[in-house]
C-alpha atoms as an extended CHARMM CRD file, in Angstrom:
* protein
*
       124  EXT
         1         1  UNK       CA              6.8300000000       16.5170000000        0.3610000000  PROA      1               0.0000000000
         2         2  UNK       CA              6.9830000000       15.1460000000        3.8420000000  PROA      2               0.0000000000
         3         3  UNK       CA              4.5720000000       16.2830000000        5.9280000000  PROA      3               0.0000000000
         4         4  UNK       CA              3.9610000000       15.0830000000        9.7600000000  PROA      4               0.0000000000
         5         5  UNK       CA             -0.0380000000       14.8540000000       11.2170000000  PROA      5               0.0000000000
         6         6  UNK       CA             -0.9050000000       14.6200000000       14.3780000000  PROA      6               0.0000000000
         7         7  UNK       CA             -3.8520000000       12.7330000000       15.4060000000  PROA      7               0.0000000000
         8         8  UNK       CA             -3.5950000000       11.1710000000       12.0120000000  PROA      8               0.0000000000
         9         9  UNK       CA             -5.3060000000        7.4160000000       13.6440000000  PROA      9               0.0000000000
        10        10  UNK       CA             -8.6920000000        8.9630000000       14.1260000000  PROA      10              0.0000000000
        11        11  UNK       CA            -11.5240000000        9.4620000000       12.5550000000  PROA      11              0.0000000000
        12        12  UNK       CA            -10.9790000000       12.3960000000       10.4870000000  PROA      12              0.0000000000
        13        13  UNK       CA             -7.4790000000       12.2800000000       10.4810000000  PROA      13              0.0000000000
        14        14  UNK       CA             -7.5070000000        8.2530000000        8.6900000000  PROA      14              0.0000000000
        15        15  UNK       CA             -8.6030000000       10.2210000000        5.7810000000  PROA      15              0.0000000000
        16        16  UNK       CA             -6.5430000000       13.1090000000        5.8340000000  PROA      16              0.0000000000
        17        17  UNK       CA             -3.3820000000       10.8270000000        5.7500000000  PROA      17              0.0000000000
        18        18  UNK       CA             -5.1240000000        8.6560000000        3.0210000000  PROA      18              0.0000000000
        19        19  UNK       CA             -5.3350000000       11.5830000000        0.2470000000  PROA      19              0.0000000000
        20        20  UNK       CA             -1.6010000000       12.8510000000        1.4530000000  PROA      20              0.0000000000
        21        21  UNK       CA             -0.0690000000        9.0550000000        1.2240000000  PROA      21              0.0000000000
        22        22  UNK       CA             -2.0160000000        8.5630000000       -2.3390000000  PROA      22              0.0000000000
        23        23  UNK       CA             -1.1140000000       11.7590000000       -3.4790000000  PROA      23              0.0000000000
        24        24  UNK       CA              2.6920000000       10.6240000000       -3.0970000000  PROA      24              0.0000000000
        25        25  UNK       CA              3.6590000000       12.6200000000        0.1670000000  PROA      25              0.0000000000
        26        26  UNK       CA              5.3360000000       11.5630000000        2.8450000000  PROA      26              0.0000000000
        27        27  UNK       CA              3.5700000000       11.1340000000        5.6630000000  PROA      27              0.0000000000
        28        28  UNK       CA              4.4960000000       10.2110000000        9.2410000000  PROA      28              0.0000000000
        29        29  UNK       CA              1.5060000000        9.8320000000       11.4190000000  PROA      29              0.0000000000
        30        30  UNK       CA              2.0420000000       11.1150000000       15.2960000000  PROA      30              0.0000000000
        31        31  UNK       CA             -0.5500000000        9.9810000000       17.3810000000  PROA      31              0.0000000000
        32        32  UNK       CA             -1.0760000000        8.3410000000       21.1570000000  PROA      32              0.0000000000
        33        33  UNK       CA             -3.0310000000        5.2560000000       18.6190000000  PROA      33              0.0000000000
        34        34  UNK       CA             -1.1420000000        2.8580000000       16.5280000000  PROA      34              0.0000000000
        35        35  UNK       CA             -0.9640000000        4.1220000000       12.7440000000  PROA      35              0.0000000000
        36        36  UNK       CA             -3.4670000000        2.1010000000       10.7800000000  PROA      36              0.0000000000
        37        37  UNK       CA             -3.3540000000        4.7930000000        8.2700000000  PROA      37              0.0000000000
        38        38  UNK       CA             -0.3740000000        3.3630000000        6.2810000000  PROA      38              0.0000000000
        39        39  UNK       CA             -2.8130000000        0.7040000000        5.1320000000  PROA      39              0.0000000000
        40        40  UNK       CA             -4.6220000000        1.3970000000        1.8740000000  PROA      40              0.0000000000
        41        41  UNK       CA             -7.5290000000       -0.8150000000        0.0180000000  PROA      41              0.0000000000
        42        42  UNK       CA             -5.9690000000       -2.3120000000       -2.5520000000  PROA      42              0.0000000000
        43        43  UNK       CA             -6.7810000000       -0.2200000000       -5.5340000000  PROA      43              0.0000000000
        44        44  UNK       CA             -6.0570000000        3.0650000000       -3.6260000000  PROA      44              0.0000000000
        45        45  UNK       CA             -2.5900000000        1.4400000000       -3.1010000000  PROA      45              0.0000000000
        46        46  UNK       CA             -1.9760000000        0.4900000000       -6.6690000000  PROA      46              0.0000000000
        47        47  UNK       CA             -3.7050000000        1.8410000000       -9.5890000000  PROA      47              0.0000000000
        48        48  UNK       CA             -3.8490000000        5.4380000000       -8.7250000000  PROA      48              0.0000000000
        49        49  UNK       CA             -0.2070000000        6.1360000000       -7.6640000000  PROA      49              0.0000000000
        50        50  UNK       CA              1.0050000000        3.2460000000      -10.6590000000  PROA      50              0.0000000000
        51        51  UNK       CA              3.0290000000        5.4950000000      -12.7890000000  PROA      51              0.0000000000
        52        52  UNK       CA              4.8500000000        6.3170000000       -9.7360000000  PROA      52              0.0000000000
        53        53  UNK       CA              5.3710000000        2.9750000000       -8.5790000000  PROA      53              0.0000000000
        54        54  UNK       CA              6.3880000000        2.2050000000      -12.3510000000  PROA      54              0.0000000000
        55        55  UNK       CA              9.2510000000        4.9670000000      -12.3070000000  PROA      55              0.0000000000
        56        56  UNK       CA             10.4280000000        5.2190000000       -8.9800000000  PROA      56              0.0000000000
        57        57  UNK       CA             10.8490000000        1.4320000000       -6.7340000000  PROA      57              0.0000000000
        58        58  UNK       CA             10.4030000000       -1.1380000000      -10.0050000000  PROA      58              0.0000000000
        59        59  UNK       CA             12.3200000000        0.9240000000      -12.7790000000  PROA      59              0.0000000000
        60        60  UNK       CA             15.1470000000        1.3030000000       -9.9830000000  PROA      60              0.0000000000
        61        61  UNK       CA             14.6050000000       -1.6600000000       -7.9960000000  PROA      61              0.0000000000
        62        62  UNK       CA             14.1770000000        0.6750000000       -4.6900000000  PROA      62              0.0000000000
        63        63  UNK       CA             12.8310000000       -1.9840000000       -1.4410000000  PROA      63              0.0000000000
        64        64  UNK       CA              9.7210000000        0.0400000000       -1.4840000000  PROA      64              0.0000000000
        65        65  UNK       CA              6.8390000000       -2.1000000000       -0.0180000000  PROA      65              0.0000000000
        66        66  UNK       CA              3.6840000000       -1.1970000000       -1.0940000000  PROA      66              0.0000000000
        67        67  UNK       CA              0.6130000000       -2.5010000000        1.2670000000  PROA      67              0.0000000000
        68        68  UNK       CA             -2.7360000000       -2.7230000000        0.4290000000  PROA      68              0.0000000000
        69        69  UNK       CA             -5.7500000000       -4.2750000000        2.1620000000  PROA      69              0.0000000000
        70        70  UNK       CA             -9.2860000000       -5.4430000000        1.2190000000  PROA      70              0.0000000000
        71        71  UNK       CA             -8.1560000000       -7.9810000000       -1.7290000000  PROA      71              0.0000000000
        72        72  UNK       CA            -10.4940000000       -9.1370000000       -3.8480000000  PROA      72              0.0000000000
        73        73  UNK       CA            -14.2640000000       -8.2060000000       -3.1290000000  PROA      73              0.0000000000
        74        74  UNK       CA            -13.6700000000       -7.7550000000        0.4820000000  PROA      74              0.0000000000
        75        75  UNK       CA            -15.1690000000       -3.8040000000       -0.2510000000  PROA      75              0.0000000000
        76        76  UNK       CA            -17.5730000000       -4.8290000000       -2.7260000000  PROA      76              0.0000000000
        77        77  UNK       CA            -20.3550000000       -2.7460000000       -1.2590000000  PROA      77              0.0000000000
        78        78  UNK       CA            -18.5890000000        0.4200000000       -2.1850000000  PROA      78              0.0000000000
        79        79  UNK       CA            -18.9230000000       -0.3080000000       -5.7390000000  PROA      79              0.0000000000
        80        80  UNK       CA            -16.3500000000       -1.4130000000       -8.8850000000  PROA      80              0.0000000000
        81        81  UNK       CA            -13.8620000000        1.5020000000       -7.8670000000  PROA      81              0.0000000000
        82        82  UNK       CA            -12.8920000000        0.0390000000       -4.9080000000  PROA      82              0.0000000000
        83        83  UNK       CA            -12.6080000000       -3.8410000000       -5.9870000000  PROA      83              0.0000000000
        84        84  UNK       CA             -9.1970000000       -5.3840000000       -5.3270000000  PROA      84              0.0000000000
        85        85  UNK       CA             -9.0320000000       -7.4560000000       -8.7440000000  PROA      85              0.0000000000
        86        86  UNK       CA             -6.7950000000       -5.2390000000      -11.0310000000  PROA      86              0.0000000000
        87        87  UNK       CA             -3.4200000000       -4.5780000000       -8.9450000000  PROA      87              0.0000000000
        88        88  UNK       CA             -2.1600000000       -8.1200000000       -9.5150000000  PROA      88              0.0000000000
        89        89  UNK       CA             -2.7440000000       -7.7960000000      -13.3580000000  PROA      89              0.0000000000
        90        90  UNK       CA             -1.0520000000       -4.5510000000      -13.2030000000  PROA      90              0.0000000000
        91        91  UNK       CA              1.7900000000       -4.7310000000      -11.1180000000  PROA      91              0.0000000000
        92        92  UNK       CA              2.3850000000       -8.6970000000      -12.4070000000  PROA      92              0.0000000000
        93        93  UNK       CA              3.7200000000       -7.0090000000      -15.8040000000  PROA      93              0.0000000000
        94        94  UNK       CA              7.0250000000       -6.0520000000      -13.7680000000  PROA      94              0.0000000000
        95        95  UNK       CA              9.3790000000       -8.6070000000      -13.2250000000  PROA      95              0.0000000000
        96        96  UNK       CA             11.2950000000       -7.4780000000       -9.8780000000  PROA      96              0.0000000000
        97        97  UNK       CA              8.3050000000       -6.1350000000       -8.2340000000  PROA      97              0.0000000000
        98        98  UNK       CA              6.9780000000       -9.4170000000       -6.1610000000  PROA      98              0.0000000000
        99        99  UNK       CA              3.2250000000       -9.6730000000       -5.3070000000  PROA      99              0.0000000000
       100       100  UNK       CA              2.6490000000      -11.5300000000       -2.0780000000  PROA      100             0.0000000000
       101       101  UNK       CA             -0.4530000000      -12.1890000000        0.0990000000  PROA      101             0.0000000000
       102       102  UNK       CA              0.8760000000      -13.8710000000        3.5970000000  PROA      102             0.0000000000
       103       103  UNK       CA             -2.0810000000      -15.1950000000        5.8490000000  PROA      103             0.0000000000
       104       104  UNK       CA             -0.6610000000      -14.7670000000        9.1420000000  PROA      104             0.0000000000
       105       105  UNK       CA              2.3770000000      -13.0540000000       10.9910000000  PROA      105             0.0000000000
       106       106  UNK       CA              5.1050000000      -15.7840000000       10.1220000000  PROA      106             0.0000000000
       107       107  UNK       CA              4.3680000000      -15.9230000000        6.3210000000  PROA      107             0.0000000000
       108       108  UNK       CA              4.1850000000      -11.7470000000        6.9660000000  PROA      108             0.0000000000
       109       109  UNK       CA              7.4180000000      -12.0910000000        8.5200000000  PROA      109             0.0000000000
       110       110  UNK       CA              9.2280000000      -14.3290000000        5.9220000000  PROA      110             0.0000000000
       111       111  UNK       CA              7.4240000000      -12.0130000000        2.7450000000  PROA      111             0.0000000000
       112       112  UNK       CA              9.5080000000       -9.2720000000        4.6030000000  PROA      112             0.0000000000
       113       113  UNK       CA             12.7600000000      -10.8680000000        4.8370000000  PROA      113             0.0000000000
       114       114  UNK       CA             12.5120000000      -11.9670000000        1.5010000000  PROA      114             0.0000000000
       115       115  UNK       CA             11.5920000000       -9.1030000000       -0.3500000000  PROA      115             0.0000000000
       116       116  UNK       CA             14.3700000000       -6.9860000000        1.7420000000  PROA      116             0.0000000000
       117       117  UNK       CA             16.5230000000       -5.2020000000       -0.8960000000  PROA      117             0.0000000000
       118       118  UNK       CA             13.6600000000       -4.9580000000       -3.7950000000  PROA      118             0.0000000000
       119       119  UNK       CA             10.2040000000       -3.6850000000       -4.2250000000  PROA      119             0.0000000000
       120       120  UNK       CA              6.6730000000       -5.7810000000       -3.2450000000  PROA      120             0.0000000000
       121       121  UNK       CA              3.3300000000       -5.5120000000       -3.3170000000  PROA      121             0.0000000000
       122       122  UNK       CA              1.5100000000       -6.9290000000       -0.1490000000  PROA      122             0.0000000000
       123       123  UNK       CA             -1.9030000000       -8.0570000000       -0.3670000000  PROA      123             0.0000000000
       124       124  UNK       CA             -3.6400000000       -8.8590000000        2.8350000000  PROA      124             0.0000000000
């Protein structure tokens, strides 16, 4: 479903767009802030919407770019649910789905460029 929020960068609205985006609907954030609610932690951005990264962008090799943030134990405090360990293992199985983790705008810029016309995982 696509579904358009307004005030989606604040507070509240961060987490409304959150449970829409990881519940598969699309969501187009209108607000006077830049959108920083595209960004998921890593394991909200992988393992819960996997089956339909599975059959939609890797099964037919759709340039979906999947972005996720808070690698490794970056969220730690919040407990094993929201460690960033599993989504490489997962998504690693697939063999035109590219896992990248660019350190700074140029390598962000090149991961982009190269990953154009298939889908990607992006770790920062």
């Amino acid at each position: 479903m696509r579904i358009v929020v307004t005030g989606g960068s604040g507070k509240g609205g961060r987490w409304v767009v959150r449970d829409l985006r990881e519940h598969n609907h699309e969501v187009v954030n209108v607000d006077l802030v830049p959108d920083g609610a595209g960004w998921y932690d890593v394991p909200f951005a992988v393992l819960r919407p996997y089956e339909f990264i599975r059959n939609g962008p890797v099964q037919h090799d759709l340039p979906v770019r999947i972005v996720g943030v808070g690698a490794g134990l970056e969220y730690g405090m919040n407990g094993p649910s929201h460690y960033g360990l599993d989504d490489i293992a997962v998504t690693r199985v697939h063999a035109n789905l590219s896992v990248l983790a660019p350190a700074d705008f140029r390598q962000t810029r090149s991961v982009l460029l190269a990953t154009w016309h298939h889908p990607a995982l992006r770790r920062n």
